[in-house]
N, C-alpha and C positions, 0 to 999 in steps of 0.2 A: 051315230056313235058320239058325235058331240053334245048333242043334246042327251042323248041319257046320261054322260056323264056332267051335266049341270050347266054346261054353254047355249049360247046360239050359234049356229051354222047361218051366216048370212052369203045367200050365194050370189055372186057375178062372171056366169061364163064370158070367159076372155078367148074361147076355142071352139070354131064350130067346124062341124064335119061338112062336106061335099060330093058329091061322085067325083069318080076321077077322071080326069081330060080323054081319058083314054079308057073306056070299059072292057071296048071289044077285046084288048089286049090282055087285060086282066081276067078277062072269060077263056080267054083263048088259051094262057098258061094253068084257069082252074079245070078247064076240058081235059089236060093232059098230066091232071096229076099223078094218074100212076106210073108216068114215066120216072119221078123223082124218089129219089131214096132218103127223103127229110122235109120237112117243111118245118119252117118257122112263123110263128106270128111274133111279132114286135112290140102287140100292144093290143087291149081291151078293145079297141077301136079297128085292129086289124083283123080281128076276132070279128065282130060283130059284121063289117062291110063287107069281108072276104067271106064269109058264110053264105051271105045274103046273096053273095053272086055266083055261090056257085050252084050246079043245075042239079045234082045229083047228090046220097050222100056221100061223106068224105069215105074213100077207100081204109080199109081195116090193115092193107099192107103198108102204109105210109104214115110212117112215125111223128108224132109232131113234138116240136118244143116251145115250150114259151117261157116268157121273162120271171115268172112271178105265181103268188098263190091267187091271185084277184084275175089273172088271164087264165090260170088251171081252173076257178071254179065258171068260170063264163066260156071256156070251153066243155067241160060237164054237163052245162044247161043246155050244148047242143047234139049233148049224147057221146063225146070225146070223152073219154075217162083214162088212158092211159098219155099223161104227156110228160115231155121229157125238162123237168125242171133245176136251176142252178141249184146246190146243197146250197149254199150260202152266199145273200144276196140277191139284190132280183136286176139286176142290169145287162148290158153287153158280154162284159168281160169276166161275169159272175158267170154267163151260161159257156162262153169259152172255155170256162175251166171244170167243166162235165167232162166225163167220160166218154160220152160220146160224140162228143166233139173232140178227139183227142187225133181218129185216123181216122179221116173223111175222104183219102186219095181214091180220084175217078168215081167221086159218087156224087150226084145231081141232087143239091141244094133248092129248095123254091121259098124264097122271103117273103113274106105278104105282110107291107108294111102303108103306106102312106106315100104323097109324090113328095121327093127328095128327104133328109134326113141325115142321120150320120150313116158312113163307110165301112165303119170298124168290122163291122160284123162280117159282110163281105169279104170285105178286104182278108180280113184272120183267113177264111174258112178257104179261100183263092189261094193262097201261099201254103194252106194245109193240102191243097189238091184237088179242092173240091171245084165243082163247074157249078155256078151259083147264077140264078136269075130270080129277080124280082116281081112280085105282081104287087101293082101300087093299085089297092082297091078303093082308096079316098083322098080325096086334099084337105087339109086344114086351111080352115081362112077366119081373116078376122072377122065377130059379128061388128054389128051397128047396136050398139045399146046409150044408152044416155046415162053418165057416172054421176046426175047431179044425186041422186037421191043416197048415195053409196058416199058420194064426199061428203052430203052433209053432217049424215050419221058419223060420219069418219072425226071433221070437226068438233062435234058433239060429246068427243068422248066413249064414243060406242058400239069402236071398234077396237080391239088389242091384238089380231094378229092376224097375218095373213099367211094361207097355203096356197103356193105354187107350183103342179106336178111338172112342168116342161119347162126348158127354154123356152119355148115358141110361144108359150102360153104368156110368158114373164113379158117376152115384148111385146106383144097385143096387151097386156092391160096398160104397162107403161102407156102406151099410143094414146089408147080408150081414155086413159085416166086424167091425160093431161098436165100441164104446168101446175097446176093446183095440186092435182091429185098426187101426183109424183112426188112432192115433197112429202106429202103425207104418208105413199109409200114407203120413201126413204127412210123413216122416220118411227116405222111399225117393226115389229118381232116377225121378221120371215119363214117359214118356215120351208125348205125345201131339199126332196128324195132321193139330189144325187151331187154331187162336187162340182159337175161343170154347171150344175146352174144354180148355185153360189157365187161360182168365181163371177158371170154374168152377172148376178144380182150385184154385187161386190165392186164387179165397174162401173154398176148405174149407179154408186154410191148409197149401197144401203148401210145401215148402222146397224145393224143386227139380223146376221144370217143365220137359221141353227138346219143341217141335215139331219133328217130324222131315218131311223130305220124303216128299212123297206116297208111297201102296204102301208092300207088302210091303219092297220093295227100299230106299224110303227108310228105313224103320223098322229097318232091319238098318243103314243107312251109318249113321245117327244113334246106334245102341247103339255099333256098334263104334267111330265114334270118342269119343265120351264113355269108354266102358273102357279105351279106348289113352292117356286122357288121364287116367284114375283106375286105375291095373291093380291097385293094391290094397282 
């Protein structure tokens, strides 16, 4: 999308995926899905790992819900076509405020997320009544990549902005990037898809944070018009 609309996309994954410490467990909760009266996936990622593990396909009686249109369409590609989406918004507390999430009492909850993360979601859906468990079908960790060739360009003038979709992401590149790099981070047009990782970028000392609306598609309206409104 960047490049048809006249950019470079220069990429540096700062996030790599893993199995999780623990499979058998995470098989163990996808063997017993039709005991659950909901499943959530969290994320693109929880979608793609938790698929792969599970042994069968997904049962037709058990509703799923995801964050967003980029986990609605990557649940489609695995033949899931009814999921249960926020109207507005694509985060946590955008899908708490669904309808169907509204009266959850005595009904069994399955997260399929990643190992550790935020609670909210839990947390809400526990205090609604619900019995909630986890299946953590990957860990995120940091790669090994070498940032010289990414600083230098950086130096050069030939880079103008940077998108960050995670906390966790923002601190692995910090890491990766270095004393060097980090100022030059500090230093670039941020762009990132939700408030608390702002606020995080914001403590690293960045100089310009902008949130852009949810998706792919927000992240592009948010570039382009920030460059329409800096074109030098």
């Amino acid at each position: 999308m960047i490049s048809e609309a006249g950019g470079q996309a220069v990429r540096f994954p700062a996030l790599a995926i893993a199995p999780p410490a623990d499979v058998d467990r995470a098989k163990e909760l996808l063997r017993s899905l039709q005991s659950f009266d909901l499943a959530v996936f969290v994320s693109v990622n929880a979608i793609d790992q938790g698929l792969a593990l599970l042994e069968s396909p997904w049962p037709a009686t058990v509703p799923v819900a995801a964050m967003g249109e980029g986990s609605a369409a990557a649940l489609h590609s695995y033949g899931i076509s009814k999921v249960i989406l926020p109207s507005c918004g694509a985060d946590t507390e955008a899908l708490l405020a669904s309808p169907e999430f509204e009266n959850l009492k005595d009904k069994r909850v399955l997260i399929l997320r990643g190992e550790g993360g935020r609670e909210v979601l839990a947390e809400t859906l526990r205090q609604r009544g619900a019995s909630v468990s986890y299946a953590e079908c990957y860990r995120r960790v940091r790669p090994s990549a070498d940032p010289a060739t990414i600083i230098a360009r950086w130096e050069g003038g030939d880079l103008h902005a940077v998108t960050v979709m995670s906390g966790e992401t923002l601190d692995n590149l910090q890491v990766m990037l270095g004393r060097r790099g980090q100022q030059l981070l500090r230093n670039t047009p941020l762009f990132v898809p939700h408030a608390s990782i702002a606020q995080r970028a914001e403590r690293a000392g960045a100089s310009e944070v902008i949130i852009t609306s949810p998706g792919d598609k927000g992240v592009m309206t948010s570039l382009c018009a920030w460059f329409s409104l800096h074109p030098h």
